[in-house]
Structure formats: structure tokens, C-alpha cells
C-alpha positions in Angstrom: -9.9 -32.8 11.4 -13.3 -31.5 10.7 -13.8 -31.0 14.8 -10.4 -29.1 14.9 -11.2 -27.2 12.4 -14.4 -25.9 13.8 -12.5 -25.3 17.1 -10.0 -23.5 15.7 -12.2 -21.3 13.8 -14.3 -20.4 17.0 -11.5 -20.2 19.5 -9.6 -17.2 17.8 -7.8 -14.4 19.8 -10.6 -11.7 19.5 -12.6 -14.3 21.5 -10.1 -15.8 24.1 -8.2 -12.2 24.7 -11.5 -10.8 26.1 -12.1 -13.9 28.4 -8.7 -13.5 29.5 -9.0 -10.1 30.6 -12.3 -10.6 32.2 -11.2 -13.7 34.2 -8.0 -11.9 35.4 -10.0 -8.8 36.3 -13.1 -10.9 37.8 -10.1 -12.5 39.7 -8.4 -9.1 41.3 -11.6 -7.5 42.2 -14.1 -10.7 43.4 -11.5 -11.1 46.2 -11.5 -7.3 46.9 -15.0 -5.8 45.6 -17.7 -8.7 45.0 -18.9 -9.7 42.5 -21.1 -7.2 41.3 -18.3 -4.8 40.7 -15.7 -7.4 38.9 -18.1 -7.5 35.9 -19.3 -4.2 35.6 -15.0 -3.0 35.9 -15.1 -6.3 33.7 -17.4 -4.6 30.9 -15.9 -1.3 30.8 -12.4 -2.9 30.4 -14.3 -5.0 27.2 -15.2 -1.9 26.3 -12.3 0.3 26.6 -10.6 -2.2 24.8 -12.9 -2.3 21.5 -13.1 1.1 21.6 -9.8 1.8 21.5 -9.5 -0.6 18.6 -11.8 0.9 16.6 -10.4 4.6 16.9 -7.0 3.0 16.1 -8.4 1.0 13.0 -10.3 4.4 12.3 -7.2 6.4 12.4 -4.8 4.6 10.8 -7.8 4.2 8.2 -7.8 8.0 7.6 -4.3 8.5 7.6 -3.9 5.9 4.3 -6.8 7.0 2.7 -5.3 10.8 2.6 -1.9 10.0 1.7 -2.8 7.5 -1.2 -5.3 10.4 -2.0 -2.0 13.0 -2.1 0.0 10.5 -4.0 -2.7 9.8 -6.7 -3.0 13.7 -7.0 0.2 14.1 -7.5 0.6 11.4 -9.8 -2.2 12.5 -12.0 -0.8 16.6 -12.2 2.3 15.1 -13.0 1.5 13.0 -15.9 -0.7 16.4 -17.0 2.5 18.8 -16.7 4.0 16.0 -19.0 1.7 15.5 -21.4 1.0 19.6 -21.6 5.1 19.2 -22.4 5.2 17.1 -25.3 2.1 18.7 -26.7 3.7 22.4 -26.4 6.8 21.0 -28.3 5.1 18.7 -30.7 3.3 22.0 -31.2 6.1 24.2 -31.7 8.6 21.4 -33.9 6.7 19.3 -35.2 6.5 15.0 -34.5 9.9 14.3 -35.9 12.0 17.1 -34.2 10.0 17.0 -30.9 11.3 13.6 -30.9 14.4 14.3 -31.5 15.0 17.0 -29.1 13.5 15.3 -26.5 15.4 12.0 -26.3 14.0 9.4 -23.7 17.0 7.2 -23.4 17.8 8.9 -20.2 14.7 8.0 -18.8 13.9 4.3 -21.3 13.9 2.3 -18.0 11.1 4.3 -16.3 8.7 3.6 -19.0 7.9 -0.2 -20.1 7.4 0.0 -23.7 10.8 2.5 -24.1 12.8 -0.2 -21.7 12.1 -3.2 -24.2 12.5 -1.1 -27.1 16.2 0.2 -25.9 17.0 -3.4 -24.9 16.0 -5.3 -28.3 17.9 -2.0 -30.1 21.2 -2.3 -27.8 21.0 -6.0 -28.9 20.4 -5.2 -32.2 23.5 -3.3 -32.1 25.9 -5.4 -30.0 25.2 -8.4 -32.7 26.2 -5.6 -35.7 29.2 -4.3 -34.1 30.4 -8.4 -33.8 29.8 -9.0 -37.2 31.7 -6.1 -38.0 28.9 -4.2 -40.1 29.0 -1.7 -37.4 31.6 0.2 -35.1 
């Protein structure tokens, strides 16, 4: 187990892929070329081909890191425009009737806390309404 474990973590595909492609080139252009010119087209395939990865890796790299950039931006200005909101109308009412006016039930399931607050409160209410202390 221990031997083909060992195997299988040295014979992975970023080692056989490369032997692959150098034996198949070796084997088109030995027959036509030599030898001399099957490795050295042998190397600059190799190399082509890691380069190409990298610039990939690189790009799709650069591409994430500006849109999770973008989307933390926006999430942070948005949580300011919000809090700058309930501070203007706490401001302006008062605790109580900013409260008031500004009902979250419409949103509750967006926010945690509001969600399991509404829930335990509809529940609250269903079981009154059965018992017939509320309608």
C-alpha cells in the first residue's frame, strides 16, 4: 500500500503529460529532423506549455481578485448608505418611531437575528390565536 502510494504520489499528470508530449514530439521529428532538433522542438513545447499555464492561472487570478474586490466595495458602501439611513431617522424621530416607521418585516428573512425573531413571534401568535386569546 505504502509502495503504491508513493507511486501514485510521484506519477501525477503534471509529470506524465510532459513525458507524453515529449515522447510523441521526440517520435515525429527523430524520424524526420534527428535527434538534436526533437528535444530542442521538445523543450520549447515544455515550455510553451507552462507558460501558457501560468498566464492562464495569472489571469484568471486577476480577474477574481478584482471582482471580489468590486463586490466587497460595494458591499461595504452599501451597509454605509444603510447605516447613514437609520442614523438620519433615528436622528430625526427618535428610537421608538424610527422603529416604527421603518418596519423590517419585509426584509426579516435577509437578516438572521430579525428571521428567528419573526419566526419565534409568528409562533407565538399562531399558538394564541388556537387557544382563542387572540384573533
Amino acid at each position: 500500500m505504502v509502495t503504491g502510494l508513493t507511486a501514485a504520489g510521484v506519477v501525477t499528470p503534471p509529470i506524465i503529460l510532459p513525458l507524453v508530449l515529449v515522447a510523441a514530439n521526440l517520435g515525429v521529428f527523430m524520424a524526420a529532423r534527428g535527434l538534436v532538433l526533437g528535444v530542442i522542438l521538445s523543450l520549447v513545447l515544455i515550455v510553451l506549455t507552462v507558460m501558457s499555464t501560468q498566464v492562464f492561472s495569472a489571469g484568471i487570478t486577476a480577474v477574481g481578485r478584482d471582482a471580489i474586490f468590486l463586490l466587497i466595495g460595494a458591499l461595504g458602501f452599501g451597509v454605509f448608505f444603510l447605516q447613514q439611513r437609520v442614523a438620519m431617522a433615528t436622528g430625526e424621530l427618535g428610537l421608538g418611531p424610527a422603529a416604527l416607521a421603518h418596519p423590517l418585516s419585509g426584509v426579516s428573512w435577509l437578516i438572521p437575528p430579525v428571521a428567528a425573531q419573526n419566526a419565534i413571534a409568528q409562533d407565538d401568535l399562531r399558538k394564541l390565536r388556537s387557544r382563542g386569546v387572540l384573533r
